[in-house]
Each structure stands twice: as C-alpha cells, then as structure tokens.
C-alpha positions as CSV (number, residue, x, y, z in Angstrom):
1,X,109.0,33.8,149.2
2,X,105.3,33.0,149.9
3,X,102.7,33.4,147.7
4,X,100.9,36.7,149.2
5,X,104.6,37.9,148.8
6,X,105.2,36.9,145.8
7,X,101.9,38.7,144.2
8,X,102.3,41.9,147.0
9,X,105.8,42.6,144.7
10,X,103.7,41.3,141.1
11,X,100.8,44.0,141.3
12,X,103.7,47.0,143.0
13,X,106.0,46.4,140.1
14,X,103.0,46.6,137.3
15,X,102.1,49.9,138.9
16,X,105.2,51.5,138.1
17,X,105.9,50.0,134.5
18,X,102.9,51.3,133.4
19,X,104.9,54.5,134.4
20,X,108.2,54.0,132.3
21,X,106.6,55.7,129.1
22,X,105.9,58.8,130.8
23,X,108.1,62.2,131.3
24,X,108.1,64.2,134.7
25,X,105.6,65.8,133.1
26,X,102.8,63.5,132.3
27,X,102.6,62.5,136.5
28,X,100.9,65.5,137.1
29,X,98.0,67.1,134.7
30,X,94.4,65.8,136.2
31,X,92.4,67.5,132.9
32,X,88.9,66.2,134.3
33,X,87.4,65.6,138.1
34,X,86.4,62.1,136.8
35,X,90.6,61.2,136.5
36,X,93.4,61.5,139.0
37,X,97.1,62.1,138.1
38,X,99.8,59.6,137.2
39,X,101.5,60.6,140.5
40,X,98.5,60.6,143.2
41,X,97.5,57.4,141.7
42,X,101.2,55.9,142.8
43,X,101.4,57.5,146.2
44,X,97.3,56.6,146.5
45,X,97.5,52.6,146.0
46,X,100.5,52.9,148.8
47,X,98.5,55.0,151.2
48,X,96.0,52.1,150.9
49,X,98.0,49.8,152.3
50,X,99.7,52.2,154.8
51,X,96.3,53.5,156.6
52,X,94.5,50.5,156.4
53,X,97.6,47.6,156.7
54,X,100.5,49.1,158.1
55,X,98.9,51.2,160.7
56,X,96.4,49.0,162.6
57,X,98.8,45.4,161.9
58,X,102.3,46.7,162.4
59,X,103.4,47.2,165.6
60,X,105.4,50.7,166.2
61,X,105.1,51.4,162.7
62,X,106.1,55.1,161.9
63,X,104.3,57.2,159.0
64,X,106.5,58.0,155.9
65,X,105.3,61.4,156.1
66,X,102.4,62.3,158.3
67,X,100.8,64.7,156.0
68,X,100.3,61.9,153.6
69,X,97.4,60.5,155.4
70,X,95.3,64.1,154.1
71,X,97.0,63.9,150.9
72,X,96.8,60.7,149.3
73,X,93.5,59.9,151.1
74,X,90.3,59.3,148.4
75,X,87.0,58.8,149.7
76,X,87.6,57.3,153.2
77,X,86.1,59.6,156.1
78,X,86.4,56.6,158.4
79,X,90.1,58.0,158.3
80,X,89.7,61.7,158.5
81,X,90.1,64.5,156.1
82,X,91.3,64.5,152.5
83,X,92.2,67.0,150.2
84,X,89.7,67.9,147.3
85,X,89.1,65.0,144.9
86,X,89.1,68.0,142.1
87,X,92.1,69.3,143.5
88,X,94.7,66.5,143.1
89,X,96.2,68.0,139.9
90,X,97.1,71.0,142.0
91,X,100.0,69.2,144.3
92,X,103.0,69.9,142.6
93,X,104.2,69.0,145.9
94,X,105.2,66.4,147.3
95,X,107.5,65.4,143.7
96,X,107.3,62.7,141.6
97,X,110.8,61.4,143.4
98,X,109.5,61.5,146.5
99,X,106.3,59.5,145.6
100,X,108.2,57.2,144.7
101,X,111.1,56.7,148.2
102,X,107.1,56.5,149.6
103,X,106.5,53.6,147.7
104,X,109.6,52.1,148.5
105,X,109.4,52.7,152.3
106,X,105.7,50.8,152.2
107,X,107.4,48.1,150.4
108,X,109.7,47.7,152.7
109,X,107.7,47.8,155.9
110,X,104.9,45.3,154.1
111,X,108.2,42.9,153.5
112,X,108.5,42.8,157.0
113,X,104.9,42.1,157.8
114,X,104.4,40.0,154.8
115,X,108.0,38.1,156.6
116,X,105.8,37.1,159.8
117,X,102.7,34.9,160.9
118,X,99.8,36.8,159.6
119,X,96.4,36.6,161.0
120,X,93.6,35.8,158.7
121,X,92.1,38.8,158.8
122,X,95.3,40.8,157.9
123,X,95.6,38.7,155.0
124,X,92.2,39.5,153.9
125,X,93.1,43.2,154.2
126,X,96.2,42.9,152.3
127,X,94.3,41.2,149.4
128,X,91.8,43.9,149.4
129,X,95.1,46.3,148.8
130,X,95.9,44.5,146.1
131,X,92.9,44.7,144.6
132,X,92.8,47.9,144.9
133,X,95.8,48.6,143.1
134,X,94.6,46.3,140.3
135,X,91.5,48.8,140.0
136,X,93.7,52.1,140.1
137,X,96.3,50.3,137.3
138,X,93.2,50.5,135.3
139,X,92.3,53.7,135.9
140,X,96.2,55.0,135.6
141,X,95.7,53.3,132.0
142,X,92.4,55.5,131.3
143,X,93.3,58.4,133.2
144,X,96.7,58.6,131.4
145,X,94.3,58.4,127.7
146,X,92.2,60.8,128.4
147,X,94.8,63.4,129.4
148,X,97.1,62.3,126.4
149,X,93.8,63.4,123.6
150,X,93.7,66.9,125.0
151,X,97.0,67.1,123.5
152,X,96.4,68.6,119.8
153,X,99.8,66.2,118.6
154,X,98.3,63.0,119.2
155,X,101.3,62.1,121.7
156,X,102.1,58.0,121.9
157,X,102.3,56.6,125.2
158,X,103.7,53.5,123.5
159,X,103.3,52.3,120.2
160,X,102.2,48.9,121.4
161,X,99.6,50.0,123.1
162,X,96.1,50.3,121.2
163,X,94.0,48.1,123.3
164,X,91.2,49.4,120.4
165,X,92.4,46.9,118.3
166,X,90.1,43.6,119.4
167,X,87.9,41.9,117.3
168,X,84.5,39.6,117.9
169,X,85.7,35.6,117.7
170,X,82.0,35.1,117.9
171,X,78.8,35.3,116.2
172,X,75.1,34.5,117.2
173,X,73.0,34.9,120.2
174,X,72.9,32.9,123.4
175,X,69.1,31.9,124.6
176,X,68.2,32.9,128.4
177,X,65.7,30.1,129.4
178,X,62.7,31.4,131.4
179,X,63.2,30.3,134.6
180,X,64.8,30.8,138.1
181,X,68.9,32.1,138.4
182,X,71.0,31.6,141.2
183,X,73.3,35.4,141.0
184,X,75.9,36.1,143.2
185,X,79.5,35.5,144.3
186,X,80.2,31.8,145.3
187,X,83.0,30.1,146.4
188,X,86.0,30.9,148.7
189,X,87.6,33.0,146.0
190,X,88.0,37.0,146.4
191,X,85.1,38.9,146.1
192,X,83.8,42.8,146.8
193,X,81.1,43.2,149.3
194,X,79.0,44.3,146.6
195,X,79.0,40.4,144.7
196,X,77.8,38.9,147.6
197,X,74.6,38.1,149.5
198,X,73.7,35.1,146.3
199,X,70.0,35.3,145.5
200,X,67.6,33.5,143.3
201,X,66.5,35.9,140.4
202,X,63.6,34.9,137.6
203,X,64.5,35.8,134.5
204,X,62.1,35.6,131.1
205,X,62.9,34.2,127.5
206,X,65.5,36.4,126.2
207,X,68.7,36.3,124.3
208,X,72.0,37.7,124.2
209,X,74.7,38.5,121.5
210,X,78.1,36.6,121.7
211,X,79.6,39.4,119.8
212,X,80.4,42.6,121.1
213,X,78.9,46.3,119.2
214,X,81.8,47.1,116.5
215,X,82.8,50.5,115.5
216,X,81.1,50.1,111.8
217,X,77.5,49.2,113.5
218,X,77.7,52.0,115.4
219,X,79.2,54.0,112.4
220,X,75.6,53.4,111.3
221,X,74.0,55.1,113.9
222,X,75.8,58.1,113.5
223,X,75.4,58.4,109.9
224,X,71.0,57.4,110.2
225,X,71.0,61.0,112.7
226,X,71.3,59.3,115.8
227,X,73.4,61.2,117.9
228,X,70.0,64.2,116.4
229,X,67.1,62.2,116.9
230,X,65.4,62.3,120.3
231,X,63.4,59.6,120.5
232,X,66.1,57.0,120.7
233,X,67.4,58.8,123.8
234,X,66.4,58.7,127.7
235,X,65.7,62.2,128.8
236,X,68.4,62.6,130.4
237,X,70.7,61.3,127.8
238,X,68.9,63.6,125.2
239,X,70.0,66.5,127.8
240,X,73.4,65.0,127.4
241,X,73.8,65.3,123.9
242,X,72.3,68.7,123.7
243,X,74.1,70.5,126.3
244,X,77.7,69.0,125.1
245,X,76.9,69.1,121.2
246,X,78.0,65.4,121.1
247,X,78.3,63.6,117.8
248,X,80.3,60.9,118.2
249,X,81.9,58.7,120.7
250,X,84.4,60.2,122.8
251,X,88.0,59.7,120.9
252,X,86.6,59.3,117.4
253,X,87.7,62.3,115.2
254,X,87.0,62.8,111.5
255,X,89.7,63.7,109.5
256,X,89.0,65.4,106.3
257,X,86.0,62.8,105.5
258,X,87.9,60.0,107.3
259,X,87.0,58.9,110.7
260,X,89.9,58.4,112.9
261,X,90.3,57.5,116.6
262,X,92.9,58.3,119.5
263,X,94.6,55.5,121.1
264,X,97.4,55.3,123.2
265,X,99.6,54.0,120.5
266,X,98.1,57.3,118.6
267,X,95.9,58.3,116.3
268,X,94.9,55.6,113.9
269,X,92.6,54.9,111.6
270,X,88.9,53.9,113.0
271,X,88.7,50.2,112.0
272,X,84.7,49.6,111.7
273,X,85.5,45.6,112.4
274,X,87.1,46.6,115.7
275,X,85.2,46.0,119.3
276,X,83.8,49.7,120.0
277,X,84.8,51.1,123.1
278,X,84.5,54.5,125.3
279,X,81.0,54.1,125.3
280,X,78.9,55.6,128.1
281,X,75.1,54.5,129.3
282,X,73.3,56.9,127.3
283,X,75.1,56.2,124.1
284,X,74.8,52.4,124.4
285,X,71.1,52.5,125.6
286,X,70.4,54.8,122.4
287,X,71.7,52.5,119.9
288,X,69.9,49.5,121.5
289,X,66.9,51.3,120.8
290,X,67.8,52.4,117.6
291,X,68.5,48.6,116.9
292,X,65.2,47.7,118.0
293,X,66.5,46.1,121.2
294,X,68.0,46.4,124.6
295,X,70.7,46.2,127.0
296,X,70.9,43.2,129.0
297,X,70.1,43.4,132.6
298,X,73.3,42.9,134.8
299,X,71.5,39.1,136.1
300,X,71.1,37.8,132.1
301,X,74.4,38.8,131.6
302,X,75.8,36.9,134.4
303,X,73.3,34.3,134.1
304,X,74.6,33.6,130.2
305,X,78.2,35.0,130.8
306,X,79.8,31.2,130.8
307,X,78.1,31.0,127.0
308,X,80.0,33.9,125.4
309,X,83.3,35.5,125.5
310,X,84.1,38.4,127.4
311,X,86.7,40.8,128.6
312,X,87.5,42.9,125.9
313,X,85.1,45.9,127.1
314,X,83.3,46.8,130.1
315,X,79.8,45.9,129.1
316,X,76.5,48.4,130.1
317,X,73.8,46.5,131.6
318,X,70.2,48.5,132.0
319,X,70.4,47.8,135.8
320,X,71.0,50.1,138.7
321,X,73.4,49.9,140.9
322,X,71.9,48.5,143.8
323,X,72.5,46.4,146.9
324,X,71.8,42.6,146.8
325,X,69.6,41.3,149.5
326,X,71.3,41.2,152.5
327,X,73.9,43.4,151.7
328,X,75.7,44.3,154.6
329,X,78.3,47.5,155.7
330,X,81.8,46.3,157.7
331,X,82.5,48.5,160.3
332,X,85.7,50.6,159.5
333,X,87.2,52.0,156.5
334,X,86.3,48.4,154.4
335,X,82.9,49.3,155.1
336,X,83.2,52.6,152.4
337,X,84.4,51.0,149.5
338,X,81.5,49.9,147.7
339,X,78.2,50.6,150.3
340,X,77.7,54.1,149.8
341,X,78.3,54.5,146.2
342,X,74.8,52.7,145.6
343,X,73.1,55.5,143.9
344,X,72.5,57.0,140.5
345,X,75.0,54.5,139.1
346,X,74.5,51.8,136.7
347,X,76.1,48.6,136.2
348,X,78.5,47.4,133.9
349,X,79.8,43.6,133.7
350,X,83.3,41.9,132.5
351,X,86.1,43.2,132.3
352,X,88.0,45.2,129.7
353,X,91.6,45.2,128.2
354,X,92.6,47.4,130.4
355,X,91.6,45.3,133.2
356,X,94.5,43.7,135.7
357,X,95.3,39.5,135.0
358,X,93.5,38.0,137.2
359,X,91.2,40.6,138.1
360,X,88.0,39.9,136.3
361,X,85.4,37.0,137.3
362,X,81.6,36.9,136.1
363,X,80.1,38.0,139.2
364,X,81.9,41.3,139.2
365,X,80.2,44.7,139.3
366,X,81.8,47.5,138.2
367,X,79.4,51.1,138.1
368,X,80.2,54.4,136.9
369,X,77.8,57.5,136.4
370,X,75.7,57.3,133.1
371,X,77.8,60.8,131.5
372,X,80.9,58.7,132.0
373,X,82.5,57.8,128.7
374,X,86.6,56.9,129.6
375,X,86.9,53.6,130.5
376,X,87.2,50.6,128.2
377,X,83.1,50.3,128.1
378,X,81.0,48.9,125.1
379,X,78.1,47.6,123.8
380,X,76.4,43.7,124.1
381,X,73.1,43.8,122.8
382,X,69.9,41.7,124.4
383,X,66.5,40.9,123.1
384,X,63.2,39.9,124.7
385,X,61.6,36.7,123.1
C-alpha cells in the first residue's frame, strides 16, 4: 500500500472512532450555528473529496447520491448551492446509516484512484482532503463538547477524555531581539494558502511566556471584578460581557462555592494548575490587560515559537487576520478555503489537544470570530521591553 494510501485510510478511520462513544442520538443536535452535527460532519469530510477529487480526477465516476452535492456542501459557491449552514441540525434525513454506506462508497472509489498513477496535482488535492478532515476531527471533538454541556446530567463522552487536564512543563519568558524576522511557510512541506507569501517582519524588544495562562491565574481575575470592570475590556468585548451577563469562561460552573468545569470525561473539579482553555479574544485580551501586559502579535509568536512549548491550546495573538504580501486566490473551489475569510477575524497560533497528529507546524494560522469561545483556545502572555 503506498503511503498517500496508507494515510487516506489513517485520517477516514480516526473520523469514525471519534464516533464509537456516541448513540444514534448524539449525530444529530447542532445546539449553536458556530457547530455542525456529528453526522454532517462525516458525510461533509467525504463530500470534500467527492466534489473536489472524485469528480474532476475519476473518469466516469457516478455520484453516491446526487442530492448530496447541496447537502453536504459548506461554504463552496464555486460548486453551487448549499443548504443553510444554520440549518444542518434540521436533516434528519439522509440517516446516520446511510452517511455512513456514503463513506464507504468514497472509500472505495478513492482506493481505486489512490490504486493508479496520480498526477501531481491530484495528489496535492487529495492531501488538501485530508487536511481537511484533520480540521473537521477537531471540530467533531468541540462540536460534540459543546452540545454534550447543554445537557443538565453532565453526560461522559468517554471517561478518558478530559483534554483539560495539561499542565505548564515550563517557566520564564523568552526575549524577542529587536530586529528583522523572516515569517512565513518554508519548505516543501504542506501548507494553507494563507502561510505562504514568506516576508521579512521587524519586530521590537519584547518577550514572551513559556508557560501557558492556568485556570488559578485566571481564577484571579474573576474574583479582582474582572469579568465587572470596563476598563480592562475592548469596547466591543465590554458589549460582549454585558449583553450575555458573562462571568466566567465558558464551561466553568460553581458548585455550591466550588468551581467546577465540564469536560468530555464530565464534570470535574476545576484544577487552578491546569492549562486554561475555551478562552475567546475578548477574554484573553482582558486579562492581559488586567495583567499589565499583552497578547503576542501572531509574527513574535512565530518568531520565538521554536523557544517554548506549544500545542496544548490554541493561542490568541492581538493580530488580524490578514493576507500576507502577495497572497494569491487559486482559481476553483481551492481558491475559497481560506481567501475570503480575511475579515473581522483574529489569529490564533499552535495547535491544541484536540488538534490531529501531524497537523500542527509553527507557521500555522488558525482564526475564529473574537465572541468564539469553543475550541481548545488559551492564553500566552507578551510584554514590551
């Protein structure tokens, strides 16, 4: 079996065990736009590689189900209509069983291509699918979290499963030398469009923490008034907080004086030495202030990335999410993957554990909304000097 093979059948199979713990049931609930269900995610990842591998490589290749292509399709108008993003909860139909014969027919027909010659451009293509699927295992993991706290019994998805658990292995700060940065993909390695188009970037004096925010620190900030004080917030956060009555970090509950937080393996105890996570901008950029510092921008973090350890939370930069110079758009559906999502969207750098293996490398840039508290995200402090 080749290697493309051999990794094609590696990320498919991961997909569907991070299925096994859930009943019929849990594929279907989509209890916030931000999150998709369980079961669109599945047939999703395998329309992917249907539309944009299948289709256009395989000769004579015949749809699994034509309607799919409206169904299953996310963002992509290069391919024609979808159904409503805020909507995907609503398709009781096609069934869970059925999602999956879908999954096995793509598998089949990629064997077959996979089986042949394959030109280097459908290789490319096919490693863009599986990266893809990497992404939406990560979301399935987040997506499945937040739709397992609605539920007032604390359900277990698996009692192995508290990725909450981490701890710094670090201490100290790394120093940023004032000077000129090379950012940017290199190499001949994978990359998004967005990590490429490497650029020189000056950078002042500054440092950055090795160790991550913990839950205790930022236990501190909730008890000094932070989530009530204004002037530690953006505007817009501060509208945040207001409007939504928020207190806390999303998860964190407290129990008759005790503070507690939901994880997949449960409810537990909060653990104020543990890596805090489900963090959005607003939150971390308020307790950077409160601290009397700031968040890194998304170039010191990459430019002092190879000094620290990181990968245990998505980490908040203060940059926007922004085309590099010479950013470019491919033609076709490639072309709306990252492109158009540059606006009002910050950065975040890493990689978190719910990340994929092999997924994460330093000059990755992942963005979400500022309100946007359910992925793996945290806290890395930087100073000015």
């Amino acid at each position: 079996m080749s290697h493309l093979k051999s990794r094609y059948h590696q990320v498919r199979q991961r997909s569907e065990k991070l299925c096994e713990p859930l009943t019929i049931e849990d594929y279907l609930p989509q209890p916030a736009d931000f999150g998709s269900p369980p079961k669109w995610n599945l047939a999703h990842v395998s329309w992917f590689f249907e539309e944009l591998v299948l289709k256009p490589y395989q000769k004579g290749y015949k749809p699994f189900n034509d309607d799919f292509g409206f169904l299953f399709n996310s963002y992509y108008n290069t391919l024609g209509d979808r159904t409503l993003r805020t909507s995907r909860g609503d398709l009781t139909r096609p069934g869970v069983d059925e999602v999956y014969r879908y999954r096995r027919y793509v598998d089949e027909k990629m064997d077959e291509l996979l089986s042949g010659e394959l030109t280097d451009e459908e290789k490319d293509t096919i490693i863009l699918g599986l990266n893809h699927e990497q992404q939406h295992q990560e979301l399935m993991i987040t997506d499945m979290k937040y739709m397992f706290s609605l539920n007032p019994l604390h359900p277990v998805y698996e009692k192995s499963f508290n990725l909450l658990a981490g701890k710094n292995k670090e201490s100290g700060w790394v120093d940023i030398k004032e000077g000129v940065y090379e950012i940017g993909h290199t190499g001949d390695g994978f990359c998004y469009d967005n990590e490429l188009g490497r650029h020189k970037t000056y950078l002042h004096d500054a440092q950055i923490s090795k160790a991550l925010v913990t839950n205790g620190e930022f236990l501190e900030f909730i008890e000094a008034g932070g989530y009530e004080n204004f002037k530690y917030w953006l505007d817009e956060g501060w509208s945040w907080v207001s409007a939504n009555g928020v207190k806390h970090p999303l998860y964190w509950k407290n129990l008759d004086g005790s503070w507690h937080q939901f994880t997949l393996a449960g409810l537990k105890k909060l653990d104020p030495d543990a890596i805090l996570g489900h963090i959005n901008f607003y939150e971390a950029d308020a307790f950077a202030r409160w601290k009397g510092m700031r968040l890194p921008t998304e170039f010191e973090w990459e430019a002092a990335a190879d000094k620290f350890d990181w990968g245990e939370r998505w980490e908040w930069t203060n940059s926007a999410y922004l085309p590099y110079p010479g950013f470019t758009t491919v033609e076709g559906p490639a072309g709306e993957y990252n492109g158009k999502f540059m606006v009002n969207q910050m950065v975040l750098r890493g990689a978190s554990v719910a990340t994929s293996e092999g997924h994460a490398r330093k000059t990755y840039r992942n963005f979400f909304h500022p309100p946007l508290q359910w992925q793996y995200s945290g806290v890395r402090l930087a100073r000015s000097i």
